[in-house]
N, C-alpha and C positions, 0 to 999 in steps of 0.2 A: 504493500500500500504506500508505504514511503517512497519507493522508488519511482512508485508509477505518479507520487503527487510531485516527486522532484522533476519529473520529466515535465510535466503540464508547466512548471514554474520558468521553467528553462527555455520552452517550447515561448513560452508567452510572454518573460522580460527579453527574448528575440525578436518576437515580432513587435511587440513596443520598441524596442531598439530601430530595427526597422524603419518602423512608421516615423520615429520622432528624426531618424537622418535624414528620410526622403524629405520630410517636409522639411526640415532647415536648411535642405539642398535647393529645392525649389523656391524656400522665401528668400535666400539669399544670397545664391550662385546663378540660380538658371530666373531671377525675375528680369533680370534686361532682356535676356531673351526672351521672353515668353513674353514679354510686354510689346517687344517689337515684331513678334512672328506675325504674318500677313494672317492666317487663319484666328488671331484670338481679337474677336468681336466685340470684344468688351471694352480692348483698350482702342479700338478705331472709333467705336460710338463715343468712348469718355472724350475723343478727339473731336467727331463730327458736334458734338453739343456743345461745345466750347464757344462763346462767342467773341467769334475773332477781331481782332482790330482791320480796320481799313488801310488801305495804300492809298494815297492821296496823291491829286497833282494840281497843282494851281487849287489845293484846297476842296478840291472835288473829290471823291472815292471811285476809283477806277477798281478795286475791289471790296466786297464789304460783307456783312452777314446780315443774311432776312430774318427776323422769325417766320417759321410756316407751322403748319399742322401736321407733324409727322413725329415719329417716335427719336427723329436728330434734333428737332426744336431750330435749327438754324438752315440758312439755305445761303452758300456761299455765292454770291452774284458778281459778275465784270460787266465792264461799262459804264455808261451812264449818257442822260442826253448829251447828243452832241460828239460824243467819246465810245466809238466802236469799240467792243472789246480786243477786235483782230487786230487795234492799229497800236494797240499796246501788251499783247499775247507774249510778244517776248521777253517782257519786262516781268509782268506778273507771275506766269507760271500758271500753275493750278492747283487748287485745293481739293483731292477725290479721296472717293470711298473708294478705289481700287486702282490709282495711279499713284496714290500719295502724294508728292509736293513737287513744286517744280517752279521753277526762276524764282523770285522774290517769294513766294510763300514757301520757299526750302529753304532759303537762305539767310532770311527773316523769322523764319518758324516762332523759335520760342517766343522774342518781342510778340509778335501777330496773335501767339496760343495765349500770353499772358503770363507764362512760368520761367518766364528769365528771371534772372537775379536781380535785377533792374527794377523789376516790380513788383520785391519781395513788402513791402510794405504796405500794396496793398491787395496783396494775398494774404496776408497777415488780417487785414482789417477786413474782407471776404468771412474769414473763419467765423469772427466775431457778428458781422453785421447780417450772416447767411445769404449774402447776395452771391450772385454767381461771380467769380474772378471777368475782368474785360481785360481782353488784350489792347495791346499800345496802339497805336495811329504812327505809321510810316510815312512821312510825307517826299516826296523825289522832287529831283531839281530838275526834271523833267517840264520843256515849253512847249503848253499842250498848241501853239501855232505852228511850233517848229515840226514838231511830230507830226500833226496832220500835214503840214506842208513836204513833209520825207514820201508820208506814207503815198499820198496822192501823186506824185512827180512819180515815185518809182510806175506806177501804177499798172500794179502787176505783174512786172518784169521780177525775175529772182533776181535778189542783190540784197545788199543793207547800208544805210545810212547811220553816222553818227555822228554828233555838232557837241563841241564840249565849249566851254566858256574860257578862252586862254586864260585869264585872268586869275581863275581860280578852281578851274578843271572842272567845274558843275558839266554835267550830262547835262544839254537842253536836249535831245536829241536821240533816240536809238529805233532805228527799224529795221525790221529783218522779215522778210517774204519769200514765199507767200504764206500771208497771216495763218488766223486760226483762230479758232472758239472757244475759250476758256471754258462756257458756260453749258459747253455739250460734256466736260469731261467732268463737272461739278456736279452733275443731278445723282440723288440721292439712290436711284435703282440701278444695282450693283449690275445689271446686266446689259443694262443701258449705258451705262457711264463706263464701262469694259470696252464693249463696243467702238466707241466714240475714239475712246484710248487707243485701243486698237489699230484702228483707222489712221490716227497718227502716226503710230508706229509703222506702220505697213508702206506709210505714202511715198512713192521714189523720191518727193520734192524734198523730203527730208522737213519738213514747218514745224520741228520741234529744237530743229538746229537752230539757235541763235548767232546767224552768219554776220553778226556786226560785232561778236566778241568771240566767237569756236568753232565748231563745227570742223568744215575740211576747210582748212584755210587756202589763202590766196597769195600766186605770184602778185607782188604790184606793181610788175611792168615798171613802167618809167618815172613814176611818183619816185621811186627809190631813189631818183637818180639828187632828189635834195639829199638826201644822206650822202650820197657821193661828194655833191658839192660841197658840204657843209666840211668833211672831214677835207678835201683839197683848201678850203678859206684856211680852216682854221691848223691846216698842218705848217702856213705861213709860205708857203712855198709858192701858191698862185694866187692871184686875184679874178675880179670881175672881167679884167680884162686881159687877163692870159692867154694865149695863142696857145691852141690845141690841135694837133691833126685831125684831120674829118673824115678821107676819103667813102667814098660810096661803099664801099666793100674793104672790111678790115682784115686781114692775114691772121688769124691768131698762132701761137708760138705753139710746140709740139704736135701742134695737130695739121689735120688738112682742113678743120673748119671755119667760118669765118662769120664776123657779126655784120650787116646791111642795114644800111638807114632805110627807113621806110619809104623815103622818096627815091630810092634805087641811085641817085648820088649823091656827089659829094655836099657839106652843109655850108660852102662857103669858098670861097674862089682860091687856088693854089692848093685843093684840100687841105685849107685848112678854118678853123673859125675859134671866137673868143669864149670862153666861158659861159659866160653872160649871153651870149645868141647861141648858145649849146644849149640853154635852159629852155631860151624863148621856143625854139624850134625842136626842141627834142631832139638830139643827134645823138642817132646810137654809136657811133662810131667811136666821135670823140670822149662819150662819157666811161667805153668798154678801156680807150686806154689807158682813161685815166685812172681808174680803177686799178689796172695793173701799174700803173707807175704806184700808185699810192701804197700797194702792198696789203698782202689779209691782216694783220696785224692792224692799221690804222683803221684798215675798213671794218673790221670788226667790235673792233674799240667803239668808230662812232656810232655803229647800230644799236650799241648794248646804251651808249648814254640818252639816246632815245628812246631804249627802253624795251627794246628786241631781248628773247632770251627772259624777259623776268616774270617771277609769276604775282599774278596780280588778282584784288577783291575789290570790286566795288560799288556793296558788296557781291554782287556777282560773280562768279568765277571766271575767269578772263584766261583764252589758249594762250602760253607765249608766242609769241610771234619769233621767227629765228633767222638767225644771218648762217648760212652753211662755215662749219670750221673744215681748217685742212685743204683748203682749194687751191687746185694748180692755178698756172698763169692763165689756161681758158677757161675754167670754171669761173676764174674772178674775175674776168671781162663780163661773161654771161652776167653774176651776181650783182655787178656794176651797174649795167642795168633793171636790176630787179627781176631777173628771169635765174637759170638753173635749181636752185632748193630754197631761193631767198622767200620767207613765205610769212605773211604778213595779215591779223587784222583789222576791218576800219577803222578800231578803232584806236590801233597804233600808227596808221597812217594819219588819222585826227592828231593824235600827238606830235607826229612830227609837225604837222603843219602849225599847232599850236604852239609847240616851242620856240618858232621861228616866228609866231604871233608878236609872243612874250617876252621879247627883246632878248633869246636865249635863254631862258628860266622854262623848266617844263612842269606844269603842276601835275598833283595825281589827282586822277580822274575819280572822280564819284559823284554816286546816282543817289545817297541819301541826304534829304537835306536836314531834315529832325526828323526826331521820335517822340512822341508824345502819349505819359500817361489816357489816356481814351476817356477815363471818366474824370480826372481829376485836369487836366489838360497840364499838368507840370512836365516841363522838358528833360529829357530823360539823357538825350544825345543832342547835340548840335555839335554835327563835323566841321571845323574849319577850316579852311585851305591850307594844303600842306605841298609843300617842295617835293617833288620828284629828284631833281637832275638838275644839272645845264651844260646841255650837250653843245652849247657854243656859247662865243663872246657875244655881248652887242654888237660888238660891230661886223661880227660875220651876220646874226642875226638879219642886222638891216641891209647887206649886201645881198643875201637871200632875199629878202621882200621886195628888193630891188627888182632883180631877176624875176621875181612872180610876179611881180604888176604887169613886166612887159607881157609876160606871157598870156592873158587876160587882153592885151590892148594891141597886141600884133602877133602872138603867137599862136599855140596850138590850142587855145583856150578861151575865143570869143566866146564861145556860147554861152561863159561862166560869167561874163562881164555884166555887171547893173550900171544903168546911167545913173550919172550922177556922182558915182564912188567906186573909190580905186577898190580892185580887189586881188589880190596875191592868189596867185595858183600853179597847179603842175598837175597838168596832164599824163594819162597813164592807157597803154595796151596790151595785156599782159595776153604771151602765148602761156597755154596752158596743157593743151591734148590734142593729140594729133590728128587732123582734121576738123577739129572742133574749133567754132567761132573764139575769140579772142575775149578775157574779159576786159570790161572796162572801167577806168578808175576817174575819178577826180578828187586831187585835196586840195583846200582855199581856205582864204578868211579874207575877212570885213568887219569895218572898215580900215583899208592897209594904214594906217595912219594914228588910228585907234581902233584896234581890233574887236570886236564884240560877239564873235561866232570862228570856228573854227570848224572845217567841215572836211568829212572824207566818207566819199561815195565807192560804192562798186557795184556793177550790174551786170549779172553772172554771163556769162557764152553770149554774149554782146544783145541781151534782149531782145527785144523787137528788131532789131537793126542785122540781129545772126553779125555774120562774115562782115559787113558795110560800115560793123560798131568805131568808132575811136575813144578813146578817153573824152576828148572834148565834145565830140555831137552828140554821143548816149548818156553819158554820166554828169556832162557839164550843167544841162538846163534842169539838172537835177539838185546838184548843190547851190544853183545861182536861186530857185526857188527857197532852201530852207536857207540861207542867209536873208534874203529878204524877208520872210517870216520874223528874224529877232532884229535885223535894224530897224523895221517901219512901226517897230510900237512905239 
């Protein structure tokens, strides 16, 4: 009898044993997991009934939460009059029941949920007061003229726009097409809102790719070719008005291959031409050799002061954009011109051009302008403008704006031109795939004098235009719209 009660005792501080590890395994080791596994419905609802703060632009909510009559209690909605949800899809992201988060509501999360540390005081005063927690109010430095004026110009064409403020790197500006529906991936039926997801995922245009900050980036053709210059001003060695061989067709060194201006000759009489009308006119020729005199070494110094190669938040997650390391003497003619692996996007072309806005000073770029408790309205965040770089002096700075104004007033870039005011620009043709149309670039700002926009275009396999595209006729009446957009307020 003893034996047989010893057994039962033994049998049973076992399985108490047991039970009491599994569970302090699962409250304690396996809760992050199991809080985040996609199947545990409890903690997606304790998500979806959260009422989330807004993303604001010019004070509007471009995302927000409804109450409705459903067992989520909230209903995440984009848009607003006036403000298409697709013409700001890239920025926002989405809120789902089976997508989970994406652009600003991933990246913003906790602010948006309410459970950052930022707002522990009043989740504190929640416990107490039994109200539900509110999440923060996101507001963006986002100008809703300039963005509709992106979105409309592209209109339709794949490509992305981006306009930053030299001054002090505010995002007015980010498009990337073709849009999308926030508001199909938000609804509450999980089969429904799948679907929709799906849909994205599946679509060859890729409209989940945010092609103004990642996705599969972009050669940028001859835009690059300001990096070139910037790094010959400032290596002390040339000026504005330096004399550079041109010829039609350039020889390059261990190969039998060779780079061609696009005008099939030479850019200037004796092949040869100056700096300064290198810019105006785009010569490939002259910018491939100077690229090899200046060496990988300098050329890739000045890419990184721009800002190539770094990784960047703001907050969004930004692809680096790269200058190829290791390049023979023909690879670094190619990259010279912003062709072979040099690969770039808008909105590090934005930067360059904005450096060169900023009398050589390159801010960093960001898209938040505050944060704001939601119910109590106390500021939580307000980012200041902060230094990046300065990838050049002032005075290469203004040598460059020099060079881009002509370019706008006699060069490959009228279509960029507004009456009335000078604008700095560099046109851009980048080959990309073989047989396939060319993409097209334009980077500018306005006013060259006092700059107030900085913009960089690109519009994928030459849009509308195919094969016919150039930098300046497809992408220029593009940027010359969202410039106008922020000087005529």
């Amino acid at each position: 009898m003893r034996k047989a009660l010893k057994h039962v005792s033994v049998v049973g501080l076992s399985m108490f044993a047991l039970l009491f590890g599994s569970t302090t395994w699962i409250q304690y080791f396996s809760a992050e997991d199991l809080n985040e596994h996609p199947l545990n419905t409890r903690s997606l609802r304790e998500e979806i009934t959260r009422h989330r703060g807004p993303i604001l632009v010019d004070g509007t909510p471009i995302a927000q939460s409804v109450p409705v009559d459903d067992d989520y209690e909230y209903q995440r909605e984009y848009g607003a009059e006036g403000m298409d949800p697709e013409v700001y899809a890239s920025l926002t992201g989405f809120f789902s029941v089976v997508g989970g988060t994406h652009g600003l509501e991933s990246t913003e999360n906790t602010l948006l949920a309410g459970t950052d540390d930022a707002l522990f005081l009043s989740q504190v005063s929640s416990w107490f007061t039994g109200e539900q927690p509110m999440g923060a109010a996101v507001s963006l430095t986002i100008d809703p003229a300039a963005q509709q004026a992106a979105w409309d110009a592209l209109d339709g064409q794949k490509g992305a726009v981006v306009a930053l403020d030299p001054k002090t790197g505010d995002v007015l500006a980010m498009v990337s097409t073709p849009g999308w529906d926030p508001n199909a991936v938000a609804v509450h039926d999980p089969a429904e809102a799948n679907a929709a997801y799906q849909d994205l995922v599946a679509d060859e245009d890729d409209p989940l790719y945010n092609r103004a900050i990642g996705g599969n980036l972009y050669p940028p053709g001859s835009t690059f070719k300001l990096v070139t210059a910037a790094a010959a001003l400032e290596s002390g060695d040339y000026t504005p008005d330096s004399t550079l061989p041109s010829p039609a067709t350039l020889d390059l060194p261990q190969t039998s291959a060779t780079i061609s201006n696009s005008s099939r000759t030479a850019c200037g009489p004796n092949d040869e031409v100056d700096l300064a009308t290198s810019i105006e006119i785009s010569c490939n020729t002259s910018f491939a050799w100077l690229g090899m005199e200046l060496g990988p070494d300098a050329m890739a110094e000045q890419a990184e002061k721009f800002g190539f190669g770094a990784d960047m938040s703001i907050p969004l997650g930004v692809t680096p954009s790269r200058f190829p390391e290791d390049t023979d003497e023909p690879q670094l003619a190619q990259s010279a011109i912003g062709q072979f692996e040099v690969r770039a996007t808008p909105l590090q072309m934005a930067m360059v051009a904005s450096a060169i806005a900023n009398g050589g000073t390159l801010m960093t770029p960001q898209l938040v302008s505050e944060v704001r408790n939601a119910r109590t309205l106390s500021l939580l965040e307000d980012p200041s403008p902060r230094e990046f770089s300065k990838p050049v002096s002032p005075e290469t700075a203004q040598a460059l704006t020099d060079m881009m104004v002509s370019v706008t007033e006699d060069g490959t870039g009228t279509a960029g031109a507004i009456d009335g005011v000078d604008v700095a620009a560099k046109t851009g043709t980048a080959q990309h795939a073989e047989g396939a149309a060319p993409h097209a670039w334009f980077t500018s700002f306005a006013p060259a004098d006092d700059p107030r926009v900085a913009v960089a275009v690109v519009v994928e396999s030459g849009g509308s235009a195919g094969n016919q595209a150039s930098g300046g006729r497809s992408a220029g009446p593009i940027a010359k719209a969202v410039m106008e957009a922020v000087i005529d307020q």
